[in-house]
N, C-alpha and C positions, 0 to 999 in steps of 0.2 A: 705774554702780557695780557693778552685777552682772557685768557683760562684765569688768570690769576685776580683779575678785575672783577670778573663777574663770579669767583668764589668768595671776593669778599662783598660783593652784591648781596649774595645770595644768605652771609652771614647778617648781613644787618637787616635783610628782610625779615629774616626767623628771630630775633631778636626785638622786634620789633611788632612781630606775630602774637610773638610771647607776650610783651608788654599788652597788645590790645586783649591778647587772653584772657589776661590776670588780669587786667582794666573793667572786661566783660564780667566775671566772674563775684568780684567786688561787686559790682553794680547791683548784678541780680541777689547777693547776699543781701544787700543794705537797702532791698526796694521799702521803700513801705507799702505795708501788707495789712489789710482790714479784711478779719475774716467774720464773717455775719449771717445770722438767721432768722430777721429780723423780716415780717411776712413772706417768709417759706414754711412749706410744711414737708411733713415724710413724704416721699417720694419722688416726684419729680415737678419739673417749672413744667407746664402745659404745653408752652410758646414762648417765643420773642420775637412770633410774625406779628408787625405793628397792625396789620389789619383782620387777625385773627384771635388777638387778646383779648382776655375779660378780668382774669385774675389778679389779685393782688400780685400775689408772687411774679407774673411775668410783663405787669405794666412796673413792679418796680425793675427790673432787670432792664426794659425796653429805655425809659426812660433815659437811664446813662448812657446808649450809645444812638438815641436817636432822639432828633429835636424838633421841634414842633415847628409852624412860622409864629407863632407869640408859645410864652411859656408865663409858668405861675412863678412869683415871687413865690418862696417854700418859706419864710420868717414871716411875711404877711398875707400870704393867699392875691396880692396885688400884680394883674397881668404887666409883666415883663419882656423884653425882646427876647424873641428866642430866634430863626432863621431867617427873619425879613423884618422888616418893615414897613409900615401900614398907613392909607392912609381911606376914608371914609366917605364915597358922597350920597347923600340921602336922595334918594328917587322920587319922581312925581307920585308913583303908585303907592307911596309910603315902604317900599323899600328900603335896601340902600344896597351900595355896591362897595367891595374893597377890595381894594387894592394895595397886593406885596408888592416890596422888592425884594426877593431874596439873595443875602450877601453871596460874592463868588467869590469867595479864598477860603472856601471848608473843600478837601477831598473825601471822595470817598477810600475808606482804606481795611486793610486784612490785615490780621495779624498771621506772621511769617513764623512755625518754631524752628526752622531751620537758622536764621539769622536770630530767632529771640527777642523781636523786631515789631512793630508794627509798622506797616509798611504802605503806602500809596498806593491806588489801584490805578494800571491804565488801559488805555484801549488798542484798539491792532494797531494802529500808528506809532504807538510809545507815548502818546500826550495821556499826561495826569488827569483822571476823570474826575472831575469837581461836579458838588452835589448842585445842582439847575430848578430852574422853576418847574422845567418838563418833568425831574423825579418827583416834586410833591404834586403835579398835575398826574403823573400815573400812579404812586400811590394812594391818592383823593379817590379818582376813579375805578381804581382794585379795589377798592372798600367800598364802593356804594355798587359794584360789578354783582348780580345776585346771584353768579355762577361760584362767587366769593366766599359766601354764605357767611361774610361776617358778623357775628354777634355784637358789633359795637357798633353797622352801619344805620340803626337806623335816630340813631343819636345826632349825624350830621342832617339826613334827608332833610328835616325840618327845618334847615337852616340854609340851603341850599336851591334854587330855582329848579322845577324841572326834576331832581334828586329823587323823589317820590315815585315816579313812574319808573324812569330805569330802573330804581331797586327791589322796584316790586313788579316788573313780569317775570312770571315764570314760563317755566315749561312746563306744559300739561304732560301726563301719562300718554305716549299716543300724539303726539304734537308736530308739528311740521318743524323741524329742526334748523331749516335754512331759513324758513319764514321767522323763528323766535331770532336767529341771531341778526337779522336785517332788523326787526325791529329794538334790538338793542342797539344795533347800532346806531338808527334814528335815536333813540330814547338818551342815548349816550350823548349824540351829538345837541342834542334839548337840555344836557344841564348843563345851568348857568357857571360855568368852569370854563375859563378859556386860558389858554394859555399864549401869552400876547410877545413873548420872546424868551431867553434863558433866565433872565435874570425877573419877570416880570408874571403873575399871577393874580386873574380877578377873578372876584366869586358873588355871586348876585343873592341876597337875600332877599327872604320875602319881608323879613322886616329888620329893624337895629336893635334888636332887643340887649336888657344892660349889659349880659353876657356873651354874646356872638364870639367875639374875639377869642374867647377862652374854648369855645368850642371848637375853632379852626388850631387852635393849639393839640388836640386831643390825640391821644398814640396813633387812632386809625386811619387817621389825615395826616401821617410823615411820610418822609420819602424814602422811597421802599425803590432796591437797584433793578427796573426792569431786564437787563442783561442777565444778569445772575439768575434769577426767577426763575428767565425764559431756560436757561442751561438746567438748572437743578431741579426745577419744581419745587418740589417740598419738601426736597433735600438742603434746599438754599440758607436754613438757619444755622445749618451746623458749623464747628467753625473754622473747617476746610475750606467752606464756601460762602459763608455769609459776608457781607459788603455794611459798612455801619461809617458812622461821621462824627459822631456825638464826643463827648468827655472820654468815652472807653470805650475799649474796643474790645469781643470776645476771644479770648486766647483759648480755653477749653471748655466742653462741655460733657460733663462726665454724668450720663446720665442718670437718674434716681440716688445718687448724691451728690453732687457739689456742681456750678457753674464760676467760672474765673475771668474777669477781665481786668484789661490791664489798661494805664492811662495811654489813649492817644495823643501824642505829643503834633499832631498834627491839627486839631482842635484848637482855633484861636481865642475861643472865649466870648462869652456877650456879656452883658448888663444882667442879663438873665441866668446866662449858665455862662459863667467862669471856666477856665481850664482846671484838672482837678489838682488836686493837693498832696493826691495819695498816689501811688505809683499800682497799685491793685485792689479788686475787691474781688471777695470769696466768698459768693453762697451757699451756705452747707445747708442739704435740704433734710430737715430733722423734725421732729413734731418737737414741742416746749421741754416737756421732761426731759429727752435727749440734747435737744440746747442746753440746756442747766449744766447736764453732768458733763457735756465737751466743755461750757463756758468756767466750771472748777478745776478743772483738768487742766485750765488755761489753753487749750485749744481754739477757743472761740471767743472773739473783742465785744460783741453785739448780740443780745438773745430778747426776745420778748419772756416775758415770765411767767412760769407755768401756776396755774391757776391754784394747785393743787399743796404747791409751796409757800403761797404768800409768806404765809403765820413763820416758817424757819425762815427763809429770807431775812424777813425784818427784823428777827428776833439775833441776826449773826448780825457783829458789828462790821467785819468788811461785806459781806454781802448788800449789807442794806445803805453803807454809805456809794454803794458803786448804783444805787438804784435812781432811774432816771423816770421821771413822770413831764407832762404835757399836754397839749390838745391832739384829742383823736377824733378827726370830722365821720363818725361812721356812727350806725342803727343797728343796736343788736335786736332781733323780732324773729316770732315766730309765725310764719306763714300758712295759709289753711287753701288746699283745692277747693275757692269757691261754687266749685261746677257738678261735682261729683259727691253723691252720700257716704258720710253722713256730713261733712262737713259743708255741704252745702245750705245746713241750716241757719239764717244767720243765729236765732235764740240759740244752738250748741255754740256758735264760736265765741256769742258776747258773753255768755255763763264760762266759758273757758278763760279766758281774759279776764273779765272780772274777778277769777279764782287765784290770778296768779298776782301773787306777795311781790311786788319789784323792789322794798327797800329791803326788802329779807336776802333779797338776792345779793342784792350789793351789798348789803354791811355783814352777811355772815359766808356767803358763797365764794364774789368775786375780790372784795373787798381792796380794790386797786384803781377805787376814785372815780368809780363809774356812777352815773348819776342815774339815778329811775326815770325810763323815761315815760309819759302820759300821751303823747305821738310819735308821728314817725322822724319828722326832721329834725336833726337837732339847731334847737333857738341859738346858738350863735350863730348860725350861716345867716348868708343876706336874706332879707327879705321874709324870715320865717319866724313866726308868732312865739310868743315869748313868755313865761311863766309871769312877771306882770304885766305885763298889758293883756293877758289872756289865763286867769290865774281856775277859775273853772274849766278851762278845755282839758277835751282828750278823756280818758280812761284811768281809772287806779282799782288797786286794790279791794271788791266789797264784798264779801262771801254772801250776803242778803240777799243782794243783786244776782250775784252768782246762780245761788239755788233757786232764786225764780225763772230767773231763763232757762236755766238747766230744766225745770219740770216742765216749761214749757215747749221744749225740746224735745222730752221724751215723749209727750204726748202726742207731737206733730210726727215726730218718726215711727208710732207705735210702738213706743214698747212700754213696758210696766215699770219697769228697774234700771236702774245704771250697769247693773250685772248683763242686761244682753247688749249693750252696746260696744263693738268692740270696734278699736281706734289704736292706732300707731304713732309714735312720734318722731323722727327723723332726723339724724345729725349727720354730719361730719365728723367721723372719728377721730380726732385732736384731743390731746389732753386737756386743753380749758373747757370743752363743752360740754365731756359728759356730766359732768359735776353741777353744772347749771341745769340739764336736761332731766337729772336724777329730782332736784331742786321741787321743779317745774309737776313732775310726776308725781311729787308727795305733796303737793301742793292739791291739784283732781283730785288723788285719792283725797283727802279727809276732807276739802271741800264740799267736793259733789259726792264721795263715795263711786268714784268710776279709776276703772283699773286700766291703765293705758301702758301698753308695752312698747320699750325705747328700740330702734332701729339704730345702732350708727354702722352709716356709710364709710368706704372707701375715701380719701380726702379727696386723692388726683382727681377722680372723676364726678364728686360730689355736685358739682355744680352742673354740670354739662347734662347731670342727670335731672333735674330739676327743671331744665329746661324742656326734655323729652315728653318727661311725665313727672308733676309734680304730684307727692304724697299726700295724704290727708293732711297731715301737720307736718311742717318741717322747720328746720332751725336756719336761721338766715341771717344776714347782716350786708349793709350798706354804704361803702364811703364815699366823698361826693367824688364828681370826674372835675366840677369847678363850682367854686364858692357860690352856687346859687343854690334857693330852694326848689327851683327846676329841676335841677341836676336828682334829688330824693323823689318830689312828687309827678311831674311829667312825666322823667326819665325813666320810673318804675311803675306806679299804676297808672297812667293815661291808658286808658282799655288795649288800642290799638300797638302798644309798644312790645317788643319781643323780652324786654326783661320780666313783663309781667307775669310771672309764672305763678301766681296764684288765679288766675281769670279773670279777677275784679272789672267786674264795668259797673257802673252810676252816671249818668246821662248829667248830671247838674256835678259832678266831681270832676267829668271831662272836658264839662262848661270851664268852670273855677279856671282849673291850671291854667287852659286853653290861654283864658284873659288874663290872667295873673303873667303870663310866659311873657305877653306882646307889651305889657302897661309898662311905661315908661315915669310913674308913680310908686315908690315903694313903700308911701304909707297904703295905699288901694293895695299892691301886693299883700301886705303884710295880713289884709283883714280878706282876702280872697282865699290864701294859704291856712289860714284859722279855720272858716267853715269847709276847706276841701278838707281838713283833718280830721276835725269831727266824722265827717260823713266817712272817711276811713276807718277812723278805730272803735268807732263805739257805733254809730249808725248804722254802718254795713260791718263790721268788726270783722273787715277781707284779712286781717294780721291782730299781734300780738304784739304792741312795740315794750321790748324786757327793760334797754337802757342803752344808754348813750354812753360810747365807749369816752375812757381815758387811758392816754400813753402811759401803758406799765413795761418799761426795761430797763437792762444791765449794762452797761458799760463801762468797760477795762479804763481806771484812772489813765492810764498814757493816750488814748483815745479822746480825740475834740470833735465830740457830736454836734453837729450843725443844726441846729432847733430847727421844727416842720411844723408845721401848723395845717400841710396840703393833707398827711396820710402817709405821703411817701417822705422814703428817703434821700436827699438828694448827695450820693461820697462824695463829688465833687467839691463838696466842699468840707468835706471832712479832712480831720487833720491825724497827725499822731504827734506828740513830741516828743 
């Protein structure tokens, strides 16, 4: 009786195996699947360590599985909840102090390919480890950590009490090693970051400026899993081991092509970031060209557009009705080592600037709604000077202009002729740039009559290299981290900032921002951001601003693109039908 009960136990259990099989199987046929190339390039994503990103490609990857204590509204740029909630008190010393509560029903979680799963992370006990205020108090402080060496820490310091010292001792060559980490630890225990329970994080500014909130939102202040860290080092991204909370979670990472994640169903959703919509997203890491031809192939849902194809594009009628345009908050500019010869001249960099055609650019180069631009910031962010109210500012176009500075130039560097000055120019090897760069080059030549040979670089490491040692001229671009003109002019040339890889200092430009950052007046902003411009592009001409991007892409009619306004892209809320 018993052999016979439990053979047909045994029969409805496998039956039932089967059913969940077939059930499983389904499932994963019928996910929805968004696969996109849409700010990645050839090669590989950098990171999606939140406190060691800089790049497009791996703050938009970060983005989807990790979230901020405030986030941006992506349709309006309008600070949103993202992991807490906030509340403000202004200090006697003209501070102010804030205070989260950050929600506790987010876990942290792994995606499992054994179950095919994403799955809940827990601790030696068995209890479910939910994301705490103590993980964004140890992420906060692994970014401002200068053992860190984060590229985006010095973005919060200024916002932060105390932040400034800890992130700037170092170790000397030679240095008493026990004495440097006592005094980090002092230094550590000095910034205004305290962390007041699990649920509970204050952070003491030196002032309430209009933006604070959005900077405490930023990838390198998320909550990064000190467990995991401590176990993998810097193995901990991979997605064996990585630990994430957000919208998605990372299922694989196939290096130097493609990263995949999958919806975390564990993700309850804010006001800010919703749960997602799509059951996957796949980044194929491809330069534009190679987007194009995956995205005909039907391989690929999302492609930015190669610069090179506009004119076929538009000229095919499914191609061009599947073309998507928008606001793109980013500066395309070329940058000059103001420290080093030759371009430490300013009369060589204003006669180079002056020489370059920017509506030539746009209407016959990039021709995908990019605007010329005559500064750095672009005039729709807050607070930043605006072609009327400010219709003489900035830089264009004057070959007149050009050729006088340019003589005066040679004369200050000694030489007779444009023939013995020899100068480089710098890209990123992508398909949209060389085209511009080429542009840019025949532009010097008939100009000034000066023969400048193009450099492009490697993509992956293009940036990292800029940072090390910036070239005479190099090709750059900008997009904001949050809708202020801080975010362009502070965040990049305030002398003292690590993004500034051109050298640029001006003692009355570092004045500007300085006041412009704290005023809590945004008509005063607006005419403080006007003269730091000037003295940027044509006074000291530390850059070349070419234009002010616009959203040129592709997307598959079954595709429901969630409009962005931020830069990034947010799938979360992307749909398919």
């Amino acid at each position: 009786m018993k052999t016979t009960r439990f053979a047909r136990f045994l029969s409805v259990l496998l039956v039932v195996a089967v059913l969940f099989s077939a059930i499983g199987a389904i499932s994963a046929q019928d996910r929805k699947v968004i696969v996109t190339g849409i700010s990645m390039v050839g090669g590989d994503i950098p990171t999606i360590d939140p406190q060691l990103a800089e790049t497009s490609a791996s703050i938009e990857a970060i983005n989807q599985m990790f979230v901020g204590l405030t986030a941006q509204d992506v349709t309006n740029n309008a600070l949103a909840e993202g992991m807490a909630t906030f509340e403000v008190t202004e200090n006697a010393d003209g501070g102010a102090t804030y205070t989260f509560t950050v929600r506790q029903d987010v876990p942290w979680v792994r995606y499992n390919p054994e179950t095919d799963a994403v799955e809940q992370l827990t601790d030696e006990s068995g209890a479910v480890r939910m994301v705490t205020a103590a993980d964004f108090y140890y992420g906060i402080m692994r970014g401002l950590d200068p053992r860190t060496a984060s590229p985006y820490a010095y973005v919060p310091v200024g916002y932060i009490n105390g932040a400034s010292d800890f992130n700037g001792l170092v170790l000397e060559d030679g240095g008493d090693a026990a004495a440097y980490e006592q005094s980090l630890a002092e230094l550590q225990a000095a910034t205004a970051v305290r962390l007041v329970d699990d649920a509970t994080i204050e952070i003491d500014a030196p002032a309430n400026t209009l933006f604070t909130a959005y900077i405490y939102g930023l990838w390198v202040m998320r909550a990064t899993p000190e467990w995991v860290i401590e176990e993998f080092g810097d193995l901990w991204v991979e997605a064996e081991n990585i630990a994430t909370y957000g919208p998605f979670a990372l299922k694989e990472w196939a290096h130097d092509e493609s990263m995949t994640l999958i919806k975390n169903p564990f993700w309850p959703g804010t006001a800010g970031v919703p749960q997602a919509k799509i059951d996957e997203v796949v980044f194929r890491f491809l330069d534009p060209q190679q987007q194009l031809a995956e995205y005909e192939a039907g391989n690929i849902d999302a492609i930015q557009i190669p610069l090179e194809e506009w004119d076929r594009i538009q000229a095919d009628p499914v191609l061009s009705a599947e073309y998507v345009t928008g606001t793109n908050p980013c500066s395309y500019y070329i940058g000059f080592d103001n420290l080093e010869a030759p371009t430490d001249n300013v009369h060589l960099r204003r006669a180079l600037s002056y020489a370059v055609d920017r509506e030539t650019i746009v209407t016959n180069v990039t021709k995908r709604g990019e605007t010329a631009a005559r500064w750095f910031t672009r005039p729709d962010v807050n607070a930043a000077p605006t072609l009327e109210l400010f219709p003489d500012l900035g830089i264009s176009y004057d070959p007149t202009k050009a050729q006088e500075e340019f003589a005066i130039a040679l004369t200050e560097l000694g030489y007779s002729s444009a023939s013995e000055l020899q100068l480089s120019l710098s890209y990123n090897d992508s398909g949209n740039h060389g085209a511009v760069m080429q542009a840019i080059q025949q532009m010097w030549r008939e100009v000034l009559g000066l023969e400048v040979t193009l450099d492009p670089r490697e993509s992956a490491t293009y940036f990292a290299s800029l940072s090390e040692e910036a070239p005479a001229a190099y090709r750059s671009g900008w997009c904001q981290d949050y809708p202020d003109t801080n975010s362009y002019l502070y965040d990049v040339f305030f002398s003292q900032t690590t993004q500034n890889d051109t050298g640029f200092a001006n003692e009355e430009f570092d004045q500007l921002v300085s006041q412009a950052r704290l005023s809590q007046d945004n008509a005063e902003r607006i005419e403080l951001y006007a003269r730091a411009e000037q003295i940027l592009v044509v006074e000291e001409a530390a850059i070349i601003p070419i234009y002010w991007y616009a959203l040129a892409l592709m997307v598959k009619p079954n595709v429901e693109r969630a409009p962005s306004v931020t830069g990034n892209e947010a799938y979360y809320l992307w749909d398919i039908r």
